[in-house]
N, C-alpha and C positions, 0 to 999 in steps of 0.2 A: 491421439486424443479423439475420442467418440466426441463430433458436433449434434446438438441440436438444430438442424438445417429445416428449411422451407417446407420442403416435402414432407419430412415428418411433422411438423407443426400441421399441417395441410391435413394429413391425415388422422391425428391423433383427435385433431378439434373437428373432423365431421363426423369421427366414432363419439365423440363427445355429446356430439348435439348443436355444439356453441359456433360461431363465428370467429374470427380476429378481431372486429369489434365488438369492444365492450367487455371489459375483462369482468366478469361480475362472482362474486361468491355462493357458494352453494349452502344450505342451511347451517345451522351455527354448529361448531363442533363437525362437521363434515371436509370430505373433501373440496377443494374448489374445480371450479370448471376449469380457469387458466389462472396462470400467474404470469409477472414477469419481472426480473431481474433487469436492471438498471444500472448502468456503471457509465464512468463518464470518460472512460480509456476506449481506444480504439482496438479492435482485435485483433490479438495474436501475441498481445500484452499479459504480462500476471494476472491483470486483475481479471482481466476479460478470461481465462482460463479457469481460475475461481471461479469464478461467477458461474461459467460452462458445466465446468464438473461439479459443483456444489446444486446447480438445475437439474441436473442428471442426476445428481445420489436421493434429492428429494421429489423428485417427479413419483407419481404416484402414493406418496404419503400426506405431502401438502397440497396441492393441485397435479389434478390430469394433464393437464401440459402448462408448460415452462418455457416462455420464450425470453433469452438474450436479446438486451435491446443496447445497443452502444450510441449514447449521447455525447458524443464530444463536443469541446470546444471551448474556449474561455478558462482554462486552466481543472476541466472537469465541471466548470460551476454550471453549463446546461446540464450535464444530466441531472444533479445534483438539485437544481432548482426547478426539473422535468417532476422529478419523484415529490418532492415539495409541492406542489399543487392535482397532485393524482390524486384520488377517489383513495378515502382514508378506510378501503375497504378489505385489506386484507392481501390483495391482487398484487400489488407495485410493493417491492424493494428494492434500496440500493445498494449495491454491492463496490465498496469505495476503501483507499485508504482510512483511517481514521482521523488522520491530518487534517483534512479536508472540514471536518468537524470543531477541532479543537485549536487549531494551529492559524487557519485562514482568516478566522476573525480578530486576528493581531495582525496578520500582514496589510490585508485587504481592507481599505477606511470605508469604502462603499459595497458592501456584501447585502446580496438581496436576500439573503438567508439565514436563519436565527437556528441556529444548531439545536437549542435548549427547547425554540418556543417549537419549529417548524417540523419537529422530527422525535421519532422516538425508536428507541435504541431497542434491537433485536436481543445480535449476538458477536461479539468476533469469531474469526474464521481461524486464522493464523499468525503469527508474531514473524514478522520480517529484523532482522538486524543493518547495518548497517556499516560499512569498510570504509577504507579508506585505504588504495590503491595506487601501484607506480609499474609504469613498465618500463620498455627498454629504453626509454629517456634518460629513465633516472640510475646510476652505478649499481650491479648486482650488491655490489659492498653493503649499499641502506638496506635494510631490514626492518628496523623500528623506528618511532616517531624520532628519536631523540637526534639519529643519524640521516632519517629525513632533514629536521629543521636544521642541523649544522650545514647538510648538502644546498639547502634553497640560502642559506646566507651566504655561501658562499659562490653560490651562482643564481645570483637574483633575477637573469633577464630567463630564468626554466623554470625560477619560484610561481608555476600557476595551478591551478588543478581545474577539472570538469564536472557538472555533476549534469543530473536529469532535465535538471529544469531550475531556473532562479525562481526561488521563494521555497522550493522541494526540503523537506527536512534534511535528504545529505548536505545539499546547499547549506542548510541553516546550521548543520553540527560543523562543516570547518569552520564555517565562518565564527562561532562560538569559539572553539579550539584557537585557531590562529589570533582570535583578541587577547585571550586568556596568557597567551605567551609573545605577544609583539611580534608574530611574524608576518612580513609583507609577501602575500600569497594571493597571486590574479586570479581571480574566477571569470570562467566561460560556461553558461548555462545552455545545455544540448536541448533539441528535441525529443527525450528520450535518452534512456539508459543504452540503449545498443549503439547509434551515434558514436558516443561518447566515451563507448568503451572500445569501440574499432579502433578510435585515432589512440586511444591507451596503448592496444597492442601495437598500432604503426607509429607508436613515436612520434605521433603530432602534436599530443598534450605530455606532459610531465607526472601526473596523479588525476585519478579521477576517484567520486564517495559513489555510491550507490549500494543498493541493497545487493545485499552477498552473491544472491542465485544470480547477479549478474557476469560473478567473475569468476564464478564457479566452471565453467568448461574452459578458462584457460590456466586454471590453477596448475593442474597437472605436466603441463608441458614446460612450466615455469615461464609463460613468456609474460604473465604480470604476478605482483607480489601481494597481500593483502598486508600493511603493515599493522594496522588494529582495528578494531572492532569496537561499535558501541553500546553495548549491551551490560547488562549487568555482570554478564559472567561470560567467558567462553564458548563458541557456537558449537554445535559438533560437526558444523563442517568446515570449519578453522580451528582445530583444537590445538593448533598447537603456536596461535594466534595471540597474543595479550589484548586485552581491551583497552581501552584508552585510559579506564581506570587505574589498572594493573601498570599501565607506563606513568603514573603519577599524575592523572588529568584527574582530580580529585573531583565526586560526584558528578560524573559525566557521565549521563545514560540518554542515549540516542537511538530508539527502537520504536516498533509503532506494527500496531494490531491491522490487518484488512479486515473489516467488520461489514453488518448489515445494519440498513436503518429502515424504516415504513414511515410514512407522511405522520404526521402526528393526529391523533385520537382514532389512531386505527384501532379497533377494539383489539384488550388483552388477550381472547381466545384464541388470537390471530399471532399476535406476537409470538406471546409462548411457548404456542403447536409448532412455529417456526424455527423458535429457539432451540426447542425439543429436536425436531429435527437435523437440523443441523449438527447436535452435537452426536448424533447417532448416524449422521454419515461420516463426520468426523473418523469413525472407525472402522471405516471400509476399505480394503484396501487399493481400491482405485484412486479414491480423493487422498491417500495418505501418499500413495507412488505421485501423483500430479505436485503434491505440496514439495515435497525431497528436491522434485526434479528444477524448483525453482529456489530450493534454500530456505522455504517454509517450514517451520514450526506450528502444530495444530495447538489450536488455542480455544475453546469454546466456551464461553461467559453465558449465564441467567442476564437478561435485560437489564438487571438491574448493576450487578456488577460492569456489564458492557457500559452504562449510562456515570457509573463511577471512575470510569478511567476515561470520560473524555472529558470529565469536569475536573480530575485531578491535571489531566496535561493542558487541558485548559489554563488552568491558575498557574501551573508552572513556565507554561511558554510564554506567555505575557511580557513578563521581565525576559526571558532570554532573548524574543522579539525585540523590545525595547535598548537593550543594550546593543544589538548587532545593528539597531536602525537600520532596518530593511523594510520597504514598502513596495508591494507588486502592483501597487496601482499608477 
């Protein structure tokens, strides 16, 4: 994967004219001097790779250069709240779950950020699904949900699973799933999907949820099993996977957009040219090999669509929130 590194930054912005400071915009309807992309994962991560290769397919249609800025810390909520108070000038987006948007203000009682008021919706990127995984802890025999929960009743002290992170949507879809059916299923919330999925393959944990692209290079070897998915429909890279639907978890869809956002009253010209964008590197074949190689699904929304699917998961996680009573504060 081609970085956007220092050096080129260095030199792309003294052929430019501009500095590092001071991201500023070029006349209206023009290129910008510089942009910069915001995500509140650390690199080496999905998103952080998004974010990289999505800088790179739009560099020189949106702005002259494009720098990766990784904000971590506080569950993403610094970068998140970095881009939140940036210059509403066209310069600054973040490149984040959509979770983060729609999801966080049901878990989180004290959130310095208003998704609705603070932020204005680009584009999504990609549609990530979500598994739900066992390795060699658990008997080759289980396959499906149904022969999972008979196996954790009947060995309750290996009934646990892992996920990325507590309050993380795979977190929140067992934790949904296992009320739905009375099963006593321990959660341990990793630093991360890698973590979590190493002790999967060593038999440390019993199941772990995370998004697909996570289990994706040990699928092959069979040394972990994907039992379902939460998606509306089948992934095509578990196709031959049932969803959690398809095993009788009746309207259970657990899926979730990586999208962009800009501070809010960034002017439309700006949004739009980026949304445009975007969906026209969409089709490149670089950012579509980057998407595969993580389990991504390209996905590209008009603002206004992207702005309708964080207000419909909004109203729907509310109640799912509320029933799981989960609080990450």
């Amino acid at each position: 994967m081609t970085k956007i590194n220092r050096r080129q930054v260095l030199a792309a912005a003294a052929a430019s004219g501009v500095g590092l400071v001071g991201f500023r915009a070029s006349a209206s309807g023009q290129l910008l001097d510089q942009a910069r992309f915001v995500t509140g994962f650390a690199a080496g991560g999905t998103t952080d790779a998004i974010a990289r290769r999505i800088g790179e397919a739009v560099t020189g249609s949106y702005a002259k250069v494009i720098i990766i800025e990784n904000k971590t810390g506080a569950a993403t909520r610094i970068g998140i709240e970095y881009v939140k108070h940036a210059a509403p000038d066209g310069a600054t987006a973040l490149v984040t779950p959509a979770g983060m948007m729609f999801m966080y203000p049901h878990i989180y009682e004290k959130l310095s950020y208003d998704p609705f008021k603070d932020f204005v919706p680009v584009s999504a990127i990609a549609t990530t699904g979500f598994g739900l995984a066992v390795g060699p802890a658990v008997p080759p025999s289980v396959t499906n949900l149904a022969q999972f929960v008979e196996w954790c009743k009947a060995n309750p002290k290996q009934a646990n699973f892992g996920s990325p992170a507590s309050g993380s949507m795979p977190h929140l879809m067992i934790e949904a799933w296992k009320r739905r059916i009375n099963l006593d299923l321990v959660h341990t919330g990793y630093r991360g999907a890698g973590p979590a999925v190493l002790d999967l393959v060593g038999g440390q944990i019993s199941a772990v949820t995370s998004g697909l692209g996570d289990f994706l290079p040990y699928l092959p070897s069979g040394r972990i099993r994907v039992l379902a998915t939460g998606g509306t429909r089948r992934t095509k890279y578990t196709p031959n996977v049932a969803t959690f639907i398809e095993q009788g978890v009746k309207d259970f869809v657990f899926q979730e957009d990586y999208a962009v956002f800009m501070p809010a009253r960034t002017p439309a010209e700006h949004v739009n040219r980026l949304a445009a964008d975007i969906k026209t590197a969409l089709q490149k074949p670089a950012v579509l090999d980057m998407l595969d190689k993580f389990g991504l699904e390209p996905h590209a929304t008009t603002p206004a669509e992207l702005g309708q699917i964080v207000k419909t998961e909004y109203d729907r996680f509310g109640p799912i929130v509320k029933t799981i009573g989960f609080k990450a504060d």
